[in-house]
PyMOL Python script that loads the backbone (N, CA, C, O; Angstrom):
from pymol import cmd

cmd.read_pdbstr("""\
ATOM      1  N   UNK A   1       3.391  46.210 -81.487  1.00  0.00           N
ATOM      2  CA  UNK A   1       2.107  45.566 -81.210  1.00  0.00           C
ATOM      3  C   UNK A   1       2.151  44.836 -79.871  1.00  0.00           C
ATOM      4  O   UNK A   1       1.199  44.996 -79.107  1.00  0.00           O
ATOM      5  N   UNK A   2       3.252  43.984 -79.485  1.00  0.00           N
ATOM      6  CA  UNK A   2       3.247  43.151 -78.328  1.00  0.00           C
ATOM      7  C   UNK A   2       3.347  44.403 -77.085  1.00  0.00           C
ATOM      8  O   UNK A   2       2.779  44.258 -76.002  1.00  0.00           O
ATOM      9  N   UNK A   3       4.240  45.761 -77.467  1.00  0.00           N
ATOM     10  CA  UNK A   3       4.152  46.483 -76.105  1.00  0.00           C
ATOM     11  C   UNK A   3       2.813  47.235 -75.768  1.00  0.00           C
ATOM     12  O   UNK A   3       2.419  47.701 -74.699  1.00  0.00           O
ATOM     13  N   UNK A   4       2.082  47.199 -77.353  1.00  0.00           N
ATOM     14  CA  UNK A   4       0.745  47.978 -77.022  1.00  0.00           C
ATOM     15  C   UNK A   4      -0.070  46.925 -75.873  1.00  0.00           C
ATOM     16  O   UNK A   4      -0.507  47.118 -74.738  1.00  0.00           O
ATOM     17  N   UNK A   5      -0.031  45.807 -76.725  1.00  0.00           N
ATOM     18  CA  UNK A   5      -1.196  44.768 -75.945  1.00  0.00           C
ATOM     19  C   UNK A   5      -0.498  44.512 -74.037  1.00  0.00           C
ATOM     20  O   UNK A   5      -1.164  44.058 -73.107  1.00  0.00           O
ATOM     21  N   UNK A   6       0.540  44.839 -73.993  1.00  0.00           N
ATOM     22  CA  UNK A   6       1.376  44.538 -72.593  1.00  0.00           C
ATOM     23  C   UNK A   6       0.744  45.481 -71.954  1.00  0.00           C
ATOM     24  O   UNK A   6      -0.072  45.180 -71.083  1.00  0.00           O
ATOM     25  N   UNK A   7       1.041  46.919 -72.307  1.00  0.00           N
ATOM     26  CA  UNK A   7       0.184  48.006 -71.885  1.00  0.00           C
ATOM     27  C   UNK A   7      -1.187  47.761 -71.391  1.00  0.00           C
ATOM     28  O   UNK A   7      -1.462  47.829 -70.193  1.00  0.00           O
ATOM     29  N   UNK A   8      -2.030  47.483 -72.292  1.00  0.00           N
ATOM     30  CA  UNK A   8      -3.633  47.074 -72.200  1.00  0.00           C
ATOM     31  C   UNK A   8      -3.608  46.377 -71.636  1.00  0.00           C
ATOM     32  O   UNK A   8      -4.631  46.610 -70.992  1.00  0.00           O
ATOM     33  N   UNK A   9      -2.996  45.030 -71.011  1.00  0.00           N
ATOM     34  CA  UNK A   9      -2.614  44.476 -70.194  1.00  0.00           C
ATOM     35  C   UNK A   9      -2.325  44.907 -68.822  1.00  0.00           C
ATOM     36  O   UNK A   9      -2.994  44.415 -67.913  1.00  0.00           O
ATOM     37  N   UNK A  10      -1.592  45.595 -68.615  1.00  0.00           N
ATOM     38  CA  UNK A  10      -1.389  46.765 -67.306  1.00  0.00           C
ATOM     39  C   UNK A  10      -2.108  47.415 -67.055  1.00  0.00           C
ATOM     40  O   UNK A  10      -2.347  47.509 -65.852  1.00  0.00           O
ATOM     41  N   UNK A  11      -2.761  48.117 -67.849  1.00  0.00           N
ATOM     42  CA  UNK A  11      -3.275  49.219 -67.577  1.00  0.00           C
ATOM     43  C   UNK A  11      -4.354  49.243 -66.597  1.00  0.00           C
ATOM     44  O   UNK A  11      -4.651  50.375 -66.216  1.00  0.00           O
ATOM     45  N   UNK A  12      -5.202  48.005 -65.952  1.00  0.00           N
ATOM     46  CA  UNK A  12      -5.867  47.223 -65.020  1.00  0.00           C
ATOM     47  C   UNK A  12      -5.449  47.968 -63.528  1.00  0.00           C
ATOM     48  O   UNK A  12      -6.019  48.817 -62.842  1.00  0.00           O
ATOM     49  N   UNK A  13      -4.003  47.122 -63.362  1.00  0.00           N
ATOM     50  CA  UNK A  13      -2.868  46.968 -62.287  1.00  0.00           C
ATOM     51  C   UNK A  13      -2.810  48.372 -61.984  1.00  0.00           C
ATOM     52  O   UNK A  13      -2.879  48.674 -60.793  1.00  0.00           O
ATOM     53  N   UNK A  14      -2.688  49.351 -62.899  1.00  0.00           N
ATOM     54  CA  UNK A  14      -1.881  50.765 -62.876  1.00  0.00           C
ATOM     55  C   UNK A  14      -2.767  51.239 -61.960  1.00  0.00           C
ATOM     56  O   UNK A  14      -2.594  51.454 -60.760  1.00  0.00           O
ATOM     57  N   UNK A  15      -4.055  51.427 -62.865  1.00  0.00           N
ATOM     58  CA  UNK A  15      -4.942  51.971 -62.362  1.00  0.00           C
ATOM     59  C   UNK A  15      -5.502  52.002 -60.735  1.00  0.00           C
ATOM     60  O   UNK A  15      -5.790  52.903 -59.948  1.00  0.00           O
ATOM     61  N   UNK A  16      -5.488  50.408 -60.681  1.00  0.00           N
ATOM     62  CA  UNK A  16      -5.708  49.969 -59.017  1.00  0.00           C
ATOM     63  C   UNK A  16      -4.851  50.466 -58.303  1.00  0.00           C
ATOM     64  O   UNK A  16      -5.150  51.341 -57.491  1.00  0.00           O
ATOM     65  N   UNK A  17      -3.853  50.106 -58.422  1.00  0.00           N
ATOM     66  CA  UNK A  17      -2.566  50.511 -57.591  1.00  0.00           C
ATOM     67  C   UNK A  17      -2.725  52.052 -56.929  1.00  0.00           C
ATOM     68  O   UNK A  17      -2.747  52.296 -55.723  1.00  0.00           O
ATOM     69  N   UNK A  18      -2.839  53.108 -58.112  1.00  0.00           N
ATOM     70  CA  UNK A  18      -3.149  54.306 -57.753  1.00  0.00           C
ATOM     71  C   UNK A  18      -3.945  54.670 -57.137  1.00  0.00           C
ATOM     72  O   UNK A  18      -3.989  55.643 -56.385  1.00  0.00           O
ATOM     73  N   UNK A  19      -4.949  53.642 -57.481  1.00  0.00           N
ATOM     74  CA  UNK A  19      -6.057  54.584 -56.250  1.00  0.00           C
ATOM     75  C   UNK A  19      -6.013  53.846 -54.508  1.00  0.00           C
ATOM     76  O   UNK A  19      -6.030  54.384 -53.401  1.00  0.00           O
ATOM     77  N   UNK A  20      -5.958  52.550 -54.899  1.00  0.00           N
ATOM     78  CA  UNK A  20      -5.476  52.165 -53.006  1.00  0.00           C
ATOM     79  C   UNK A  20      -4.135  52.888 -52.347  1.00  0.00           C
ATOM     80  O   UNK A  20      -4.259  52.588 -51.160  1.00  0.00           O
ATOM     81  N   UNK A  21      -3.076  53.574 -52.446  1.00  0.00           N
ATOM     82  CA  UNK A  21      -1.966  54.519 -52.051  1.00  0.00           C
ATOM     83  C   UNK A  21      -2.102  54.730 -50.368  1.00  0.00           C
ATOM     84  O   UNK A  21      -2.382  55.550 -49.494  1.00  0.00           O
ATOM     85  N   UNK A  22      -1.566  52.963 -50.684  1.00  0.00           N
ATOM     86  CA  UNK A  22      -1.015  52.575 -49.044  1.00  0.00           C
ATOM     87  C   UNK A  22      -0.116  52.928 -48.318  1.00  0.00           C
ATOM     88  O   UNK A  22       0.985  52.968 -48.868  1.00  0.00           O
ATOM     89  N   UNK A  23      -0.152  53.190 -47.337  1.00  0.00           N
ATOM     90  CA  UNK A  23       1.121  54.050 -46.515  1.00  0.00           C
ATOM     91  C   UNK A  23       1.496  53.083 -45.675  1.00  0.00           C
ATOM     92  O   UNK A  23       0.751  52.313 -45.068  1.00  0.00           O
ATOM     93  N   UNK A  24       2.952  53.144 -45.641  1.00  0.00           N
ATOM     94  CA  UNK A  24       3.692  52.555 -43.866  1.00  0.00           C
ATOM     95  C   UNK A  24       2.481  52.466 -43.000  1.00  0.00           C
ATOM     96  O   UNK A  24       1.908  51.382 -42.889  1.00  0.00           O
ATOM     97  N   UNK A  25       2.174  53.225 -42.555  1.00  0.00           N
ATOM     98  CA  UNK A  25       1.334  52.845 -41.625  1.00  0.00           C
ATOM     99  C   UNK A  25       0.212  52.135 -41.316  1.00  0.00           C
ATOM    100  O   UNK A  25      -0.220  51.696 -40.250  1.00  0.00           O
ATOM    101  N   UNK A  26      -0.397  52.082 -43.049  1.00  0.00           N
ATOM    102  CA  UNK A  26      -1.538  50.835 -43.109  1.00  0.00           C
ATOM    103  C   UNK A  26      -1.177  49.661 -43.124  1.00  0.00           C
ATOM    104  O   UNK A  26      -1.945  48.741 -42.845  1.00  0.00           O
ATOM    105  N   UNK A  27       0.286  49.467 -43.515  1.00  0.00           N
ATOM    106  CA  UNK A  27       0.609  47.979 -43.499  1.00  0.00           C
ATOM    107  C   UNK A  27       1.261  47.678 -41.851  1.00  0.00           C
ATOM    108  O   UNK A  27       1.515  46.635 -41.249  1.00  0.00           O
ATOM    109  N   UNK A  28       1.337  48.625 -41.614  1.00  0.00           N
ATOM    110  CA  UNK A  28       1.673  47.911 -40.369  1.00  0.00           C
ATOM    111  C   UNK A  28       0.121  47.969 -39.205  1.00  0.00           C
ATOM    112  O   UNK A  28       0.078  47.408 -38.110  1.00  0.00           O
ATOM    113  N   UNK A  29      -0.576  48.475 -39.585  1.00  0.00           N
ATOM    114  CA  UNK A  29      -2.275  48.509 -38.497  1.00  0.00           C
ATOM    115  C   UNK A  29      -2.324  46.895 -39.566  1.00  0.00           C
ATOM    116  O   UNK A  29      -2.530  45.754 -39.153  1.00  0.00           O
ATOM    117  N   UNK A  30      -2.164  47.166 -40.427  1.00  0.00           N
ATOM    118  CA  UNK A  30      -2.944  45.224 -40.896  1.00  0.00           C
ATOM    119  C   UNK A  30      -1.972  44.321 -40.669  1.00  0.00           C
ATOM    120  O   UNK A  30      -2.301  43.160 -40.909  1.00  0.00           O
ATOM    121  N   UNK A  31      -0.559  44.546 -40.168  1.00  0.00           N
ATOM    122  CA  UNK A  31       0.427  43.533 -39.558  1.00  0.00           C
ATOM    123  C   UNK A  31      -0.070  43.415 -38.237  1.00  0.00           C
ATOM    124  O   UNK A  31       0.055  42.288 -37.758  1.00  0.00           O
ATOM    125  N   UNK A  32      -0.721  44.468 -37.356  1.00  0.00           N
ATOM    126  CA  UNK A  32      -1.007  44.163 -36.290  1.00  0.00           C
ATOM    127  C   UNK A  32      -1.995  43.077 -35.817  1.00  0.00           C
ATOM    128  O   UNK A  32      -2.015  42.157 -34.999  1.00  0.00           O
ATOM    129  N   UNK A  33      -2.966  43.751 -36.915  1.00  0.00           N
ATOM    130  CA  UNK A  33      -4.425  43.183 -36.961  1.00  0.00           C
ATOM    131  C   UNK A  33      -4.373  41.696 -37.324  1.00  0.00           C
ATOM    132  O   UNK A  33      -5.186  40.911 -36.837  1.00  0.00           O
ATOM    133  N   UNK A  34      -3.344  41.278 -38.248  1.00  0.00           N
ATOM    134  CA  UNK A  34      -3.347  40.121 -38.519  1.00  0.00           C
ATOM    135  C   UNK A  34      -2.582  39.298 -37.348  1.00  0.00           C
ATOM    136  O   UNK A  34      -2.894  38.134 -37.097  1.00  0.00           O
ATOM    137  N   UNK A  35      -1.729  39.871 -36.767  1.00  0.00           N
ATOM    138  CA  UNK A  35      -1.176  38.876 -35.733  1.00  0.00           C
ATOM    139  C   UNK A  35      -1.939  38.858 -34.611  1.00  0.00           C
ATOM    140  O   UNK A  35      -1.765  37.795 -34.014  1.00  0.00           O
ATOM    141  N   UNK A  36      -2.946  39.799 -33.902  1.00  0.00           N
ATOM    142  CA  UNK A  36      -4.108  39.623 -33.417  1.00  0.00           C
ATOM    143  C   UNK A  36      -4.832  38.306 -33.922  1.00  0.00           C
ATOM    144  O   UNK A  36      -4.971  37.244 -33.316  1.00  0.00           O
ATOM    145  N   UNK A  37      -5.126  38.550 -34.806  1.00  0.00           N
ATOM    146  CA  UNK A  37      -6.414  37.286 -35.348  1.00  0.00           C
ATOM    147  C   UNK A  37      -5.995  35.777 -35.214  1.00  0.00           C
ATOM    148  O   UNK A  37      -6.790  34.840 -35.139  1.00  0.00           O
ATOM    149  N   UNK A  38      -4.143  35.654 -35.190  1.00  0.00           N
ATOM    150  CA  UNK A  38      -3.344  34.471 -35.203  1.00  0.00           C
ATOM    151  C   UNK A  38      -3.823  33.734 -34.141  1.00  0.00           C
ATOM    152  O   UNK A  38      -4.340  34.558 -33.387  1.00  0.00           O
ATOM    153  N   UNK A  39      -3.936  32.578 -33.650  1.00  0.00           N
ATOM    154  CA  UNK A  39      -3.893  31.439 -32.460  1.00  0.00           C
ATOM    155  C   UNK A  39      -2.602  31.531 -32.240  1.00  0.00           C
ATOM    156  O   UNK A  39      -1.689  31.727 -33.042  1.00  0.00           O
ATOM    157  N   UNK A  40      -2.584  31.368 -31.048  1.00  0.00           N
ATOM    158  CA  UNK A  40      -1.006  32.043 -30.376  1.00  0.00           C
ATOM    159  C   UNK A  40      -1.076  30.062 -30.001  1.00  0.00           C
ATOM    160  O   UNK A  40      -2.006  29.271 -29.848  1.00  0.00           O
ATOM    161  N   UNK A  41       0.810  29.909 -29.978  1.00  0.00           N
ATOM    162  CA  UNK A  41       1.367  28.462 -30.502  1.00  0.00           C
ATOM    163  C   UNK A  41       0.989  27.660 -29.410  1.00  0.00           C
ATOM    164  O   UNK A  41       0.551  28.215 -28.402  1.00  0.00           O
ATOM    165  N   UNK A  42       1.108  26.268 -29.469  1.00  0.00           N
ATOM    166  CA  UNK A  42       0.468  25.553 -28.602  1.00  0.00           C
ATOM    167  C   UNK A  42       2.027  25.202 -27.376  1.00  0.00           C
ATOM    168  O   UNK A  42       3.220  25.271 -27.674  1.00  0.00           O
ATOM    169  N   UNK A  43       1.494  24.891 -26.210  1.00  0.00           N
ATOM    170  CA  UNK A  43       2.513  25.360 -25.429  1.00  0.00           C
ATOM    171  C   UNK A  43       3.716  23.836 -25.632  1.00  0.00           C
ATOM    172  O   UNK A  43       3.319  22.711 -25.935  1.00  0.00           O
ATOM    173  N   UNK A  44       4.553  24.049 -25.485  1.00  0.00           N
ATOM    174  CA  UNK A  44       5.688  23.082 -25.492  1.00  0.00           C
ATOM    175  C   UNK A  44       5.419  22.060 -24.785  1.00  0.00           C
ATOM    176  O   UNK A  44       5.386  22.455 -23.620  1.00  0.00           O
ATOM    177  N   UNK A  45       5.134  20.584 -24.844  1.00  0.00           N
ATOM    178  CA  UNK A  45       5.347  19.365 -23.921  1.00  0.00           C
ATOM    179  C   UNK A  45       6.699  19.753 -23.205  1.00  0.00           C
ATOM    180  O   UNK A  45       7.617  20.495 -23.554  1.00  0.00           O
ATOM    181  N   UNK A  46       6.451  18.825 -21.843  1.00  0.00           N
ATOM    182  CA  UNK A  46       6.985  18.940 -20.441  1.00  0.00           C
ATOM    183  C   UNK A  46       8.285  18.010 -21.157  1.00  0.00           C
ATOM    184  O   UNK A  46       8.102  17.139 -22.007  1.00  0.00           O
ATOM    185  N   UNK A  47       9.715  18.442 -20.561  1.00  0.00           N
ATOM    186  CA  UNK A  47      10.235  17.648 -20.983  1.00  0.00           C
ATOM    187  C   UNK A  47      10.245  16.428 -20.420  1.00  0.00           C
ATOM    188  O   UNK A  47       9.885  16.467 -19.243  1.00  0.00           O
ATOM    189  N   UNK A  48      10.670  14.794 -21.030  1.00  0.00           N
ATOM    190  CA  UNK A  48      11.374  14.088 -20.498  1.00  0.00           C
ATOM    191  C   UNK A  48      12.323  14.031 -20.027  1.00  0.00           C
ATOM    192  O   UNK A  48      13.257  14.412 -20.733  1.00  0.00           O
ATOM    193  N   UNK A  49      12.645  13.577 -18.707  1.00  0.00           N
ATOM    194  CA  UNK A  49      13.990  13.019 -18.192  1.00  0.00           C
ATOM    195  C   UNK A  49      14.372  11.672 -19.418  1.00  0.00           C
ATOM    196  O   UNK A  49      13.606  10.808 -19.843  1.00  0.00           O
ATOM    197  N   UNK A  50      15.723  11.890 -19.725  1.00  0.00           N
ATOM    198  CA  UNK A  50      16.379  10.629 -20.770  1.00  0.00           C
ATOM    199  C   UNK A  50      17.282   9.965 -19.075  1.00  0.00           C
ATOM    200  O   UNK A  50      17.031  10.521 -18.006  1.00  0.00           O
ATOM    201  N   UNK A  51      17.793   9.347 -19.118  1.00  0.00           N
ATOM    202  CA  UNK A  51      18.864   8.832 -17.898  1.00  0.00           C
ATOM    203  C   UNK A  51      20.396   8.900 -18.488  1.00  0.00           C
ATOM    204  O   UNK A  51      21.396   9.056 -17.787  1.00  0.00           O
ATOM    205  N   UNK A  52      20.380   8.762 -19.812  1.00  0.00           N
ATOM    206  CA  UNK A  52      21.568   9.047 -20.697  1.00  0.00           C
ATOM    207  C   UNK A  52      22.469  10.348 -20.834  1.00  0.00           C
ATOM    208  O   UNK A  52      23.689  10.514 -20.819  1.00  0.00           O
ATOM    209  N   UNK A  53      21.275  11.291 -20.990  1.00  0.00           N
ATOM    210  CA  UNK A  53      22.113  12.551 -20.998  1.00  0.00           C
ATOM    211  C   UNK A  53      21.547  13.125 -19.755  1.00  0.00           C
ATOM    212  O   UNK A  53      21.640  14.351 -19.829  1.00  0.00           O
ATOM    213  N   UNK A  54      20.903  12.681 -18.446  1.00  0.00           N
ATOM    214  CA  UNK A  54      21.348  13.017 -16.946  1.00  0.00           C
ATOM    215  C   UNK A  54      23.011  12.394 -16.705  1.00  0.00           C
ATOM    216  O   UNK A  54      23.968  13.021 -16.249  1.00  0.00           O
ATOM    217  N   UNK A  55      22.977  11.216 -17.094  1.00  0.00           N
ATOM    218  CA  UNK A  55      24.560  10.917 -16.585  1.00  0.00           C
ATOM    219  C   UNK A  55      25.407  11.398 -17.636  1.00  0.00           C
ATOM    220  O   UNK A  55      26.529  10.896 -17.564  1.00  0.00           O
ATOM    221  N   UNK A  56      25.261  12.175 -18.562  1.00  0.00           N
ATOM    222  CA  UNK A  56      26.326  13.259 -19.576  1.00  0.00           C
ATOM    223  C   UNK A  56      26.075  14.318 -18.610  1.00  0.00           C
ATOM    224  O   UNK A  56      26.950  14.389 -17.747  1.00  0.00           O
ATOM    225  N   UNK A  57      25.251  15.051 -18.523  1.00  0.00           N
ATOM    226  CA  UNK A  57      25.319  16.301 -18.077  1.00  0.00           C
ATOM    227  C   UNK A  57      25.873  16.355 -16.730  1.00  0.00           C
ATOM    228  O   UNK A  57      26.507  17.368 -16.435  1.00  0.00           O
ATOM    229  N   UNK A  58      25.690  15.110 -15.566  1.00  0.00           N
ATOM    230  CA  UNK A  58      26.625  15.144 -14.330  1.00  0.00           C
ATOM    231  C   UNK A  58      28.213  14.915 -14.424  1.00  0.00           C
ATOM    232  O   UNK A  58      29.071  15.216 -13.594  1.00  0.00           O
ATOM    233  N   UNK A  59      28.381  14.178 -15.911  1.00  0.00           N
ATOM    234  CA  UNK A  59      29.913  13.992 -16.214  1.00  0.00           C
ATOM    235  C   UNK A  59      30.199  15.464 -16.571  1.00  0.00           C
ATOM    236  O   UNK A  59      30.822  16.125 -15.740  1.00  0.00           O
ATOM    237  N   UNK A  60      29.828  16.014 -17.665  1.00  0.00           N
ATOM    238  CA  UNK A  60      29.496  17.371 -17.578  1.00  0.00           C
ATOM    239  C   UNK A  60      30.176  18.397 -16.415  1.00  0.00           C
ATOM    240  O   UNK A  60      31.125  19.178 -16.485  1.00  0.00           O
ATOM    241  N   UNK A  61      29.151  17.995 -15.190  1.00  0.00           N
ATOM    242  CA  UNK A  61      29.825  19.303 -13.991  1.00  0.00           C
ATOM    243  C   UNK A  61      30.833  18.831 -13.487  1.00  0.00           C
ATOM    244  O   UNK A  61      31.732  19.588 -13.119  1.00  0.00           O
ATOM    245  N   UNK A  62      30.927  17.569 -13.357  1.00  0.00           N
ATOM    246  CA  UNK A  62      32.173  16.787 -12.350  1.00  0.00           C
ATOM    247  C   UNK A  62      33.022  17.477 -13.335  1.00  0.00           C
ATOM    248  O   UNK A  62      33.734  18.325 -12.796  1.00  0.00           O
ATOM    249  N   UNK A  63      33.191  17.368 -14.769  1.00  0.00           N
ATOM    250  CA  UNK A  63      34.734  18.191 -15.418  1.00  0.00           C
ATOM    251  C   UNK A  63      34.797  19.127 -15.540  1.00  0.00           C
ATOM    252  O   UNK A  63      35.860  19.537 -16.005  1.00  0.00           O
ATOM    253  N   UNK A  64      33.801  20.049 -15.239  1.00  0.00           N
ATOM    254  CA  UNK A  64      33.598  21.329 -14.986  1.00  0.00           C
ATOM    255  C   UNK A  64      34.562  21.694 -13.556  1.00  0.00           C
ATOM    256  O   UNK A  64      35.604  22.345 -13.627  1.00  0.00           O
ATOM    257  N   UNK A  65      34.086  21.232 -12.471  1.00  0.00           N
ATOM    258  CA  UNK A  65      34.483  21.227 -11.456  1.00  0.00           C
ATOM    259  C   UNK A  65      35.777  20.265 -11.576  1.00  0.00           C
ATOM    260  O   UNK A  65      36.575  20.592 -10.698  1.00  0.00           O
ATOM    261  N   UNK A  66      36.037  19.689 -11.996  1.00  0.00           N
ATOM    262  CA  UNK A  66      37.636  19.169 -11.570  1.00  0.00           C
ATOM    263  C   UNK A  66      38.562  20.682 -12.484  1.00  0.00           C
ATOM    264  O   UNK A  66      39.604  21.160 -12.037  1.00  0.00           O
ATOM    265  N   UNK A  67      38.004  21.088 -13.521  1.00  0.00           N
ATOM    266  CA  UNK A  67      38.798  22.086 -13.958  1.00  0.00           C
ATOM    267  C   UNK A  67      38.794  23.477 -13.779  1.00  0.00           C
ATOM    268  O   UNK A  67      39.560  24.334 -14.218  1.00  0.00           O
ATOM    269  N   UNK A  68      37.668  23.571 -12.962  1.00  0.00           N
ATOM    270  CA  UNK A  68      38.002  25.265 -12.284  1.00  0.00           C
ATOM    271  C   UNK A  68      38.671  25.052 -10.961  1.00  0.00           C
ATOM    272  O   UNK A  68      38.861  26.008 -10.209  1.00  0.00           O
ATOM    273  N   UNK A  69      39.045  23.805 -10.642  1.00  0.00           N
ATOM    274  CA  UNK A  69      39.648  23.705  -9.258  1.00  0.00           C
ATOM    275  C   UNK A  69      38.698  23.647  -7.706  1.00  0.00           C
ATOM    276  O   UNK A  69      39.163  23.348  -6.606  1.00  0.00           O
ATOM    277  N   UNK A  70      37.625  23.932  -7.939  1.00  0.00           N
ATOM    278  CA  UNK A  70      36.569  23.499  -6.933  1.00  0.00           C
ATOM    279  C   UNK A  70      36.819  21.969  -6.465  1.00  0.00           C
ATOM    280  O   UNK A  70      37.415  21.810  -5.399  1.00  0.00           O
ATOM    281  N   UNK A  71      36.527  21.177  -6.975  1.00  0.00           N
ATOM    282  CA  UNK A  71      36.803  19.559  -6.547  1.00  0.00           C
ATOM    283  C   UNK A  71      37.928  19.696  -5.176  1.00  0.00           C
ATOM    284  O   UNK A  71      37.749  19.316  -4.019  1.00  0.00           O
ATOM    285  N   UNK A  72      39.078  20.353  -5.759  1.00  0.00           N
ATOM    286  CA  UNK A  72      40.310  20.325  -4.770  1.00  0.00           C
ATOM    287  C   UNK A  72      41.429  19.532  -5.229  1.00  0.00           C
ATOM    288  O   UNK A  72      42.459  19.257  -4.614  1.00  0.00           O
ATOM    289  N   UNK A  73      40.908  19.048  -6.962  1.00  0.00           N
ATOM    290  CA  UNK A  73      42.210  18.220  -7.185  1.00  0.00           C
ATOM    291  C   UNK A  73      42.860  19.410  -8.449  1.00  0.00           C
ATOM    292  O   UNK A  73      42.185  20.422  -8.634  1.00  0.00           O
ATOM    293  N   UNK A  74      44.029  19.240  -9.182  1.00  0.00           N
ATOM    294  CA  UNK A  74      44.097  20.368 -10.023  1.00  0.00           C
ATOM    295  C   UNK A  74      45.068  19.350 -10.855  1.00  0.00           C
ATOM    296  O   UNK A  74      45.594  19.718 -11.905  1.00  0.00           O
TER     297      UNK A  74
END
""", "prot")
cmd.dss("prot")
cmd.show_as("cartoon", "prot")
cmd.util.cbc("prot")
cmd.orient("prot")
């Protein structure tokens, strides 16, 4: 009894399913279509200068440069 009524239950779904018989290719024309229709992202704020990690990132090249030997010390 419960698999009959599950059935009758489905049998809705089945039906639909069969007759829309979507292909690769429709889902991807409505992947297109939908990312068309999207608002494309809002653009990134400008960065800030921090003064903290300007004087990291110049400590940064100075040990960069003392260790590829550029500086002139080794």
């Amino acid at each position: 009894l419960a698999l009959a009524l599950l059935a009758l239950l489905l049998l809705p779904f089945d039906i639909a399913l069969r007759r829309l018989l979507l292909h690769r290719s429709d889902l991807g024309a409505a992947g297109q279509w939908l990312a068309a229709r999207r608002p494309s992202p809002p653009a990134p704020a400008p960065a800030q200068s921090d003064p903290t990690l300007d004087r990291l990132a110049e400590a940064k090249r100075r040990a960069a440069a003392r260790i590829s030997g550029r500086d002139g010390e080794q």
